[in-house]
N, C-alpha and C positions, 0 to 999 in steps of 0.2 A: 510517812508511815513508820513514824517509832516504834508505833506499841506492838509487841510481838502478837497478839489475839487478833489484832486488824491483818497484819500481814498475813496472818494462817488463814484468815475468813476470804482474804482478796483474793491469797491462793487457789482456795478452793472453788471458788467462784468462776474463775476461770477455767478451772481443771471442766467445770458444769458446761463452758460455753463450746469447750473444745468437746465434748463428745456430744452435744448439740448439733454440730457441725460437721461431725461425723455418721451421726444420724440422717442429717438431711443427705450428704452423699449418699450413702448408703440407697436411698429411697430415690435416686432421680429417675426421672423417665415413669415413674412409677413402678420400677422394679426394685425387689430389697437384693443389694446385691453386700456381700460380707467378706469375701472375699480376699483373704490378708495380700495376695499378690496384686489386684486391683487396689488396695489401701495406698497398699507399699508404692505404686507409680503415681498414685495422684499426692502426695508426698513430698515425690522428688519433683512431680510436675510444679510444683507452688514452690519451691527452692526452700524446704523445710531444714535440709540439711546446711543449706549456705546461711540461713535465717539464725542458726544454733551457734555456728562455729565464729557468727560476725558477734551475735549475742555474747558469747562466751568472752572475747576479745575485748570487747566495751565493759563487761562485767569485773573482770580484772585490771582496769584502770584503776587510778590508785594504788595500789597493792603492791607495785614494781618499780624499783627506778629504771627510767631509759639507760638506754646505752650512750657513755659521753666519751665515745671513742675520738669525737673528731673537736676535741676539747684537748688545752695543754695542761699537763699533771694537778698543777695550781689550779685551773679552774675547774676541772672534774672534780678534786676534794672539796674544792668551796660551795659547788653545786650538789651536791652528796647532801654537804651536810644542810644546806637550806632548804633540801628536797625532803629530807628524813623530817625537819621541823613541821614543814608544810602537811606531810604525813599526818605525825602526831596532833597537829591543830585542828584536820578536818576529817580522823578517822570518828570523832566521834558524831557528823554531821553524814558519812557515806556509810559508817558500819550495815544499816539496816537498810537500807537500798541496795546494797552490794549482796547482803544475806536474802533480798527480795528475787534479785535476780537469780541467783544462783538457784534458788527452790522453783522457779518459775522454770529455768532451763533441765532439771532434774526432772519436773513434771513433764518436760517436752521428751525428755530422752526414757522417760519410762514407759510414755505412750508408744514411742517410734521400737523399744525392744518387746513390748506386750505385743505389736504386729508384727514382729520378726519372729518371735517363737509363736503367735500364731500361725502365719505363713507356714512354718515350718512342722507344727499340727498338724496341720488342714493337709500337707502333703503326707505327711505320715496317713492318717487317717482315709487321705483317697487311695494313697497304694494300696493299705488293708482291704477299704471297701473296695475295690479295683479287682483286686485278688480272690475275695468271696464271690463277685457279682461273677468272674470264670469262670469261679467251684459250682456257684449254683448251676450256670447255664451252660455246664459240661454234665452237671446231675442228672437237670431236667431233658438235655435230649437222652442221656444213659436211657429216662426214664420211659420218655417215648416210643423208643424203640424196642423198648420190653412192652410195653402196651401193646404197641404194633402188632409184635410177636404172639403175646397172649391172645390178641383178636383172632390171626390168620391159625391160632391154634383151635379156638372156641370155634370160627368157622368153619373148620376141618371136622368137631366133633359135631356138630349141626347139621354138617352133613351125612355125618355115618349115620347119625339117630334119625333123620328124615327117610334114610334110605331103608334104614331095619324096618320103619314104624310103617314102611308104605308096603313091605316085604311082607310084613306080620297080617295088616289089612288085606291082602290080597293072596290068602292061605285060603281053600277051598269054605271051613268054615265061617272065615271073617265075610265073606261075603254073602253065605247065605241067609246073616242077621239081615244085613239092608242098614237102612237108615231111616228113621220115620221123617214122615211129612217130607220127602225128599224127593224129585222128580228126578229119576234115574236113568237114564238112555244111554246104548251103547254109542261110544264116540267113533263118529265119523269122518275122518280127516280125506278132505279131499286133496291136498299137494302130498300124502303117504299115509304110512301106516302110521299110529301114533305111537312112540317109543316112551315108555311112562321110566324107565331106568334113569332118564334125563329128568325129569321131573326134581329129585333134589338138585341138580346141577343147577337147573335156572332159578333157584330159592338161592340158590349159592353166588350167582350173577347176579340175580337183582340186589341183593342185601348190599354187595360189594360196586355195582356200578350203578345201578339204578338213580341212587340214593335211598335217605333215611326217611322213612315213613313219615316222620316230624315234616321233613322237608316236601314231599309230594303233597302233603294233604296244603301244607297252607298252596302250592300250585297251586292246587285244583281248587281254591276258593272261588278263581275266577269264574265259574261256571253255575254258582250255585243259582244267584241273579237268572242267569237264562233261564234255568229250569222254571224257577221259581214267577217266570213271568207267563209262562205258557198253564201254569197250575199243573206243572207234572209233578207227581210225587203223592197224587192223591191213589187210594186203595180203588178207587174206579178210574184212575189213571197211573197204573205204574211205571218205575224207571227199569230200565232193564241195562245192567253194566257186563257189558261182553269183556271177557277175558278182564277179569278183576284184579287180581291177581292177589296181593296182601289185603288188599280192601280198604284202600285209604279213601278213597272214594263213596262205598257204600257206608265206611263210618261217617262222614260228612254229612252225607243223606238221613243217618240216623238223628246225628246232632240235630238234626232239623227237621225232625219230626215226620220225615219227608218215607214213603216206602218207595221200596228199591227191592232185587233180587239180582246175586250175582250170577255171572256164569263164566267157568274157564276148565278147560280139560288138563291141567296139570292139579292131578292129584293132591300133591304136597300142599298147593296153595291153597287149593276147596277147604284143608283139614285146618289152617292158620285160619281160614276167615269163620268156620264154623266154631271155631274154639275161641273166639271174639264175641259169639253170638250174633252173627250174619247169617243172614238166607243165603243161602251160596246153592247152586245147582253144579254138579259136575257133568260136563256135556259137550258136545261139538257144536260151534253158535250156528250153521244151516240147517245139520239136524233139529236143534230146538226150535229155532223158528218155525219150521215147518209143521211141528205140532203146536204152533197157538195160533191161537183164532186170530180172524180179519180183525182190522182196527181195535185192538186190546189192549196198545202198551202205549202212556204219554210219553216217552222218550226212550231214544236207545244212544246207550253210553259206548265208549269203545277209545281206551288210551293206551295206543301203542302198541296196536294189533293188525290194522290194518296191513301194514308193511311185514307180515309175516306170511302174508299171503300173494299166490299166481292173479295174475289180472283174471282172468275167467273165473275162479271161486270168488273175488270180488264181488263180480259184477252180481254172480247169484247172490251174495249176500246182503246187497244192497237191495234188488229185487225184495229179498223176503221181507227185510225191514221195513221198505216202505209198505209194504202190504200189511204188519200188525199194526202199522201205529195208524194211533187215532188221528180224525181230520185236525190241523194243527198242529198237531205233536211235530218232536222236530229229530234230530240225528246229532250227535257230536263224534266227531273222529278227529283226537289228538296222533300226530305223529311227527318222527325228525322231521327236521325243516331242512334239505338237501342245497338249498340257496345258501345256507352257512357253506364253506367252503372246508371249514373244519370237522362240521359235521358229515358233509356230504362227501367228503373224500377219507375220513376217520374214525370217528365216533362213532356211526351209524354200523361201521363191523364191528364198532367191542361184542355185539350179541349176533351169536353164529346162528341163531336160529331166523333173522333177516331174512328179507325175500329182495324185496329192488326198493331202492329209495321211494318219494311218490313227490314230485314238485308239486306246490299248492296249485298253481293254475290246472292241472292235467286233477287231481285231486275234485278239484270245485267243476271241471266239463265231465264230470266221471257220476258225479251226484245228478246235476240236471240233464245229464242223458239218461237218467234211470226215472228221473219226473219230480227228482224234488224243487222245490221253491225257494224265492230270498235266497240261495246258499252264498253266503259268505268266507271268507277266510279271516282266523283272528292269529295273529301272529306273538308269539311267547317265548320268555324266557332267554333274553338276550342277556350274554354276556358282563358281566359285573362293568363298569368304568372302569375300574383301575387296567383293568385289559387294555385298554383302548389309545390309540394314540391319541395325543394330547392336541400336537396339531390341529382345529378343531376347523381354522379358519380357510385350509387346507383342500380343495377339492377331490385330491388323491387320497386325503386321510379319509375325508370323510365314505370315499368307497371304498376302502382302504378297512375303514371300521366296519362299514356294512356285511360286506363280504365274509370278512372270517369271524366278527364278534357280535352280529345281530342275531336277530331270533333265532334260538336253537331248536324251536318245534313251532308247527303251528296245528291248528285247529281248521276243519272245515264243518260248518254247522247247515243244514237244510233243514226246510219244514216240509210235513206236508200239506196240500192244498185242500 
């Protein structure tokens, strides 16, 4: 390789193979990894640096006389000077091999410093990014916990204005408007008197523990199918939803074309679901029953009311139910599932207005002691997995999981015959 244009082309040629080669590292396993600290050991792993410093040693042959220390005077100068000839004879056969090498080893050592001040980027640059990724995620909780703030504020004012707007509604003239098209009956609570000052309290309890209306309605999807197989929902057969509350329920039933009428005796919540445009009746649910006719309602709803009442106004309200609904028609009463152990020894007091748990079996002998049919039990709402011990294989996990992360409510359905 005399001609200096060949040597630059072979040069570069190689420079191509070695980042080829780099590439393909880069990519093993199928992952791109770039990484200058990973570079830098596969590197030393290949003996790149013992490859350079042997290269470098062999490229400077030639160019040096040895050392003729163990030569006497005479023959060190004799050897000198037929080494220095030798030189001159075949510098002009190594010049350009020796300039080959040298550019080859310059290529190696500019690769091996391009990864060392990368290395030393890539670490600069993850402190920085390191240092921002803190800032943000010391920002973003700052942040949440002003949300938080602002919530438990907006819920405070939610309250006050619930509490004026039911204050204002119950001034001697607001009540003597009425309400059109509205079935009006004084509320009759048979476990007390009914205390309506509570009434924005529990809009303040559900918003806050209940859950998000988004979140109850996709629940209560489960149900639609049942109704929908018995043809309740027809205007000659309607749904009747006891203690509705927000009405994520009756909106369902709208979605689907389906008629429905609610009914619950806290105030606050009658005025949310009529300002949705739902048929909402405000009322005590034995008292109402007891003014509609024999077999008149294809289904009666009821999520999470049961358990707010004594076993004896139960049983009467089960009485009345089976008596409007038409033959077929059926009953759903969702409530905690007291066999969670979490729920049944915790959750179930977050809401002070509770009466007694109800076990599903005691639940299901309680319905066909009153005459209903088929009643089944459907069990809901268990526990996310990640809850759960992992252990899977485990007989203790497996009751283990049941006990505190299974069904948090369940369902008792009956028909009638």
């Amino acid at each position: 390789m005399t001609n200096p244009d060949e040597t630059k082309k072979y040069i570069e040629g190689f420079k191509d193979k070695v980042k080829s080669r780099l590439k393909i590292y880069r990519k093993e396993d199928g992952k791109e990894r770039i990484d200058a600290a990973g570079l830098t050991k596969w590197l030393k792993k290949n003996n790149i640096y013992n490859y350079l410093n042997n290269a470098e040693q062999n490229a400077n042959i030639g160019t040096t006389i040895p050392s003729l220390s163990g030569f006497s005077i005479l023959k060190r100068t004799v050897y000198r000077l037929v080494i220095k000839f030798l030189f001159k004879i075949f510098k002009v056969i190594t010049l350009n091999q020796r300039q080959y090498n040298m550019s080859v080893l310059d290529a190696f050592r500019l690769i091996i410093d391009e990864c060392n001040n990368l290395k030393l980027g890539l670490a600069d640059a993850k402190t920085y990014s390191g240092a921002k990724i803190d800032e943000l995620e010391f920002r973003f909780k700052q942040q949440n916990i002003e949300i938080y703030e602002i919530k438990k504020i907006m819920d405070y004012i939610k309250n006050t204005l619930i509490q004026i707007e039911l204050k204002i509604n119950n001034l001697p003239e607001a009540r003597d408007k009425g309400a059109d098209n509205v079935l009006v009956r004084k509320p009759v609570d048979l476990n007390g008197e009914i205390n309506h000052e509570l009434d924005a309290f529990y809009v303040f309890l559900e918003d806050n523990l209940r859950g998000s209306s988004e979140e109850i309605k996709k629940r209560l999807q489960i149900y639609l199918p049942v109704v929908k197989k018995i043809n309740a929902g027809l205007k000659s057969s309607p749904i009747l939803d006891i203690g509705c509350g927000r009405g994520e329920w009756l909106e369902l039933l709208r979605e689907e074309n389906l008629y429905a009428r609610g009914l619950d005796i806290n105030r606050a919540m009658v005025e949310t679901c009529r300002k949705k445009g739902l048929d909402v009746v405000e009322g005590e649910a034995l008292s109402f029953l007891k003014g509609a006719p024999d077999s008149s309602i294809g289904a009666v709803t009821g999520f999470h009311f049961i358990e707010h009442y004594r076993f004896d106004f139960l049983i009467k309200l089960l009485k009345e139910i089976l008596r409007v609904l038409k033959s077929g028609g059926l009953v759903i009463l969702e409530t905690p599932n007291p066999a969670n152990i979490i729920v049944g020894s915790c959750n179930f007091y977050a809401d002070p207005t509770h009466n007694n748990p109800l076990p599903g079996p005691l639940s299901k002998l309680i319905l066909e002691s009153q005459g209903f049919s088929r009643v089944k039990i459907m069990c809901l709402n268990p526990f996310e997995d990640n809850y759960k011990i992992k252990d899977s294989d485990s007989e203790i996990s497996k009751r283990f999981n049941d006990y505190f992360y299974g069904p948090q409510d369940y369902a008792v359905i009956g028909y009638k015959i």
